[in-house]
C-alpha positions, 0 to 999 in steps of 0.5 A, spaced: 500 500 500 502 506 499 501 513 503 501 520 502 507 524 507 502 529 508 496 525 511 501 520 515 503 526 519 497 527 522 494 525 528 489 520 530 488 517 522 491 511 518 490 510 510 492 507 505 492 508 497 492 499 496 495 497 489 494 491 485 500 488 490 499 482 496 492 479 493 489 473 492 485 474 485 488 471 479 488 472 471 485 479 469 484 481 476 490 478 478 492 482 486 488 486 491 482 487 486 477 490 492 471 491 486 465 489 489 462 490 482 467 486 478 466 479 475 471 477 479 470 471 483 467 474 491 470 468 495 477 473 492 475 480 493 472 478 500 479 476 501 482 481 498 478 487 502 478 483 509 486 484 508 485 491 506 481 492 513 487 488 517 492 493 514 487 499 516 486 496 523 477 494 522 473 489 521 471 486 515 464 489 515 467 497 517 471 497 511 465 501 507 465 502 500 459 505 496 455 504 489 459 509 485 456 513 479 460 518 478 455 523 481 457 529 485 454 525 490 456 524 498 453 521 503 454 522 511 456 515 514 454 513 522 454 507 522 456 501 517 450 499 511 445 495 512 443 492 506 444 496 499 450 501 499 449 507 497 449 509 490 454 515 491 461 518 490 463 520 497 463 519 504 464 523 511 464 521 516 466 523 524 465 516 527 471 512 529 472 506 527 470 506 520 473 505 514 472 510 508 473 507 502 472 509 494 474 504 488 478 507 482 482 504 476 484 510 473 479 515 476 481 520 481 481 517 489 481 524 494 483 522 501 481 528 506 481 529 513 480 535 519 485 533 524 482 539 529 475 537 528 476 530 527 472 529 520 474 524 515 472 524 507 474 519 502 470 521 494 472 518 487 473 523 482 473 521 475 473 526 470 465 527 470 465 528 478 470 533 478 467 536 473 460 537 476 462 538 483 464 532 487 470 535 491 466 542 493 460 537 494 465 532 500 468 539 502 461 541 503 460 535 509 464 535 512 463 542 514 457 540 517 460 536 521 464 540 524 470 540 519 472 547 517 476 547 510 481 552 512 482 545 516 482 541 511 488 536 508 487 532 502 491 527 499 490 525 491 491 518 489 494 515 483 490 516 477 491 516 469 496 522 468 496 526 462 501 523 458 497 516 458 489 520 458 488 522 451 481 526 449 477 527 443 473 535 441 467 534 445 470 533 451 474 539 451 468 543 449 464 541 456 470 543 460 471 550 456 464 550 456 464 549 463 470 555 464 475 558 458 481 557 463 480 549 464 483 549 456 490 549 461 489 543 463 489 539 456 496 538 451 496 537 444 496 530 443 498 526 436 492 525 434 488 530 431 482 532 433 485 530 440 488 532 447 490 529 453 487 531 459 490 533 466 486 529 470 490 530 477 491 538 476 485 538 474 482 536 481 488 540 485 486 546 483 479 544 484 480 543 492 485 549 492 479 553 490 475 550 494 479 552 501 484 546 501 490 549 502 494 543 504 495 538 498 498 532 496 498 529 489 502 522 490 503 523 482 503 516 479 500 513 473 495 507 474 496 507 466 503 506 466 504 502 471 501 495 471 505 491 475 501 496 481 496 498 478 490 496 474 487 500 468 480 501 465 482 504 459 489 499 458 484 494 459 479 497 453 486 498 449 487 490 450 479 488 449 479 485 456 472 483 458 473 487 466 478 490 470 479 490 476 478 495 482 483 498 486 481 501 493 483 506 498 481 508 504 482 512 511 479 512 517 479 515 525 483 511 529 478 509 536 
């Protein structure tokens, strides 16, 4: 697993930004896959998430991860679900004890917390939740629970980096659309007709204008990296049937 230097400093949390390594699942999803949404088998992610949990010091049953549809959607967490996961894109919570969670394979996970207020926030952000709001919106929460977002650090995990995530016209458009300064975040790219997008910038600047003061970009390529990492869109280039998920969490210690 690995951990941001700013986050590790602080008191009273452990998290953890896991790879594909130390797992049992094999082929496609060979590693740590945490994807409760993959076709892998579930004995396998069952497996691969109770391992997760013992890294982070919870039970199997607090190691929580909710139904992501790449919304601006958060939900407040007080206890661990019972029945269906949400279908949301962040968490936040202020109990101790329980594990935040978010899957990603090439989209943005976000780890947050408020170590004077003892508030914890963990959201996915794909290009489409960091379009429409996703971080300001888990931000948001954790104020009402006490947090205050001068107070906040963030931690962004790995993702598909510029160099790897290449786009077409339309999807340059909606972010101009959106705002004329979001052309700095896409490159040239070989292709014509196409960029290549900075999806890690993009949510940098999205939590320093929120009110993030203090954030750390672990700077590593899902894409690029295969042996740490899985890949959605490496798993689309080589016409895989699926993908496995990788899973990253935080949690306020009891």
């Amino acid at each position: 697993m690995l951990t941001s230097p700013l986050l590790s400093a602080l008191p009273g949390i452990r998290h953890a930004f896991f790879t594909r390594e130390g797992g049992v699942s094999s082929g496609i999803y060979a590693g740590l896959n945490g994807g409760l949404g993959s076709d892998d088998e579930p004995a396998d992610v069952r497996e691969n998430r109770r391992r997760m949990a013992g890294h982070l010091g919870v039970e199997p049953k607090h190691f929580l991860s909710v139904y992501q549809v790449h919304s601006p959607d958060v939900a407040v967490v007080t206890a661990p679900w019972d029945g269906e996961r949400p279908r949301v894109d962040a968490m936040v919570t202020k109990v101790k004890g329980l594990a935040l969670g978010v899957t990603s394979a090439d989209c943005g996970p976000i780890l947050l917390v408020d170590p004077r207020a003892r508030v914890i926030g963990a959201a996915h952000a794909g290009w489409k939740g960091a379009l429409t709001g996703i971080a300001e919106r888990t931000i948001d929460a954790m104020e009402t629970l006490g947090a205050r977002r001068g107070d906040i650090a963030a931690a962004i995990g790995p993702l598909i980096r510029q160099r790897n995530y290449e786009v077409g016209a339309e999807f340059v458009s909606r972010f101009v659309q959106a705002e004329a300064d979001n052309a700095r975040f896409f490159a040239p790219a070989t292709r014509e007709g196409h960029a290549m997008f900075d999806l890690g910038g993009y949510i940098r600047t999205r939590l320093e204008r929120a009110g993030v003061a203090r954030v750390d970009d672990l700077d590593l390529c899902t894409y690029a990296d295969e042996s740490r990492f899985y890949s959605y869109r490496r798993s689309v280039h080589r016409k895989e049937p699926d993908y496995g998920r990788h899973v990253h969490a935080i949690v306020l210690e009891n």
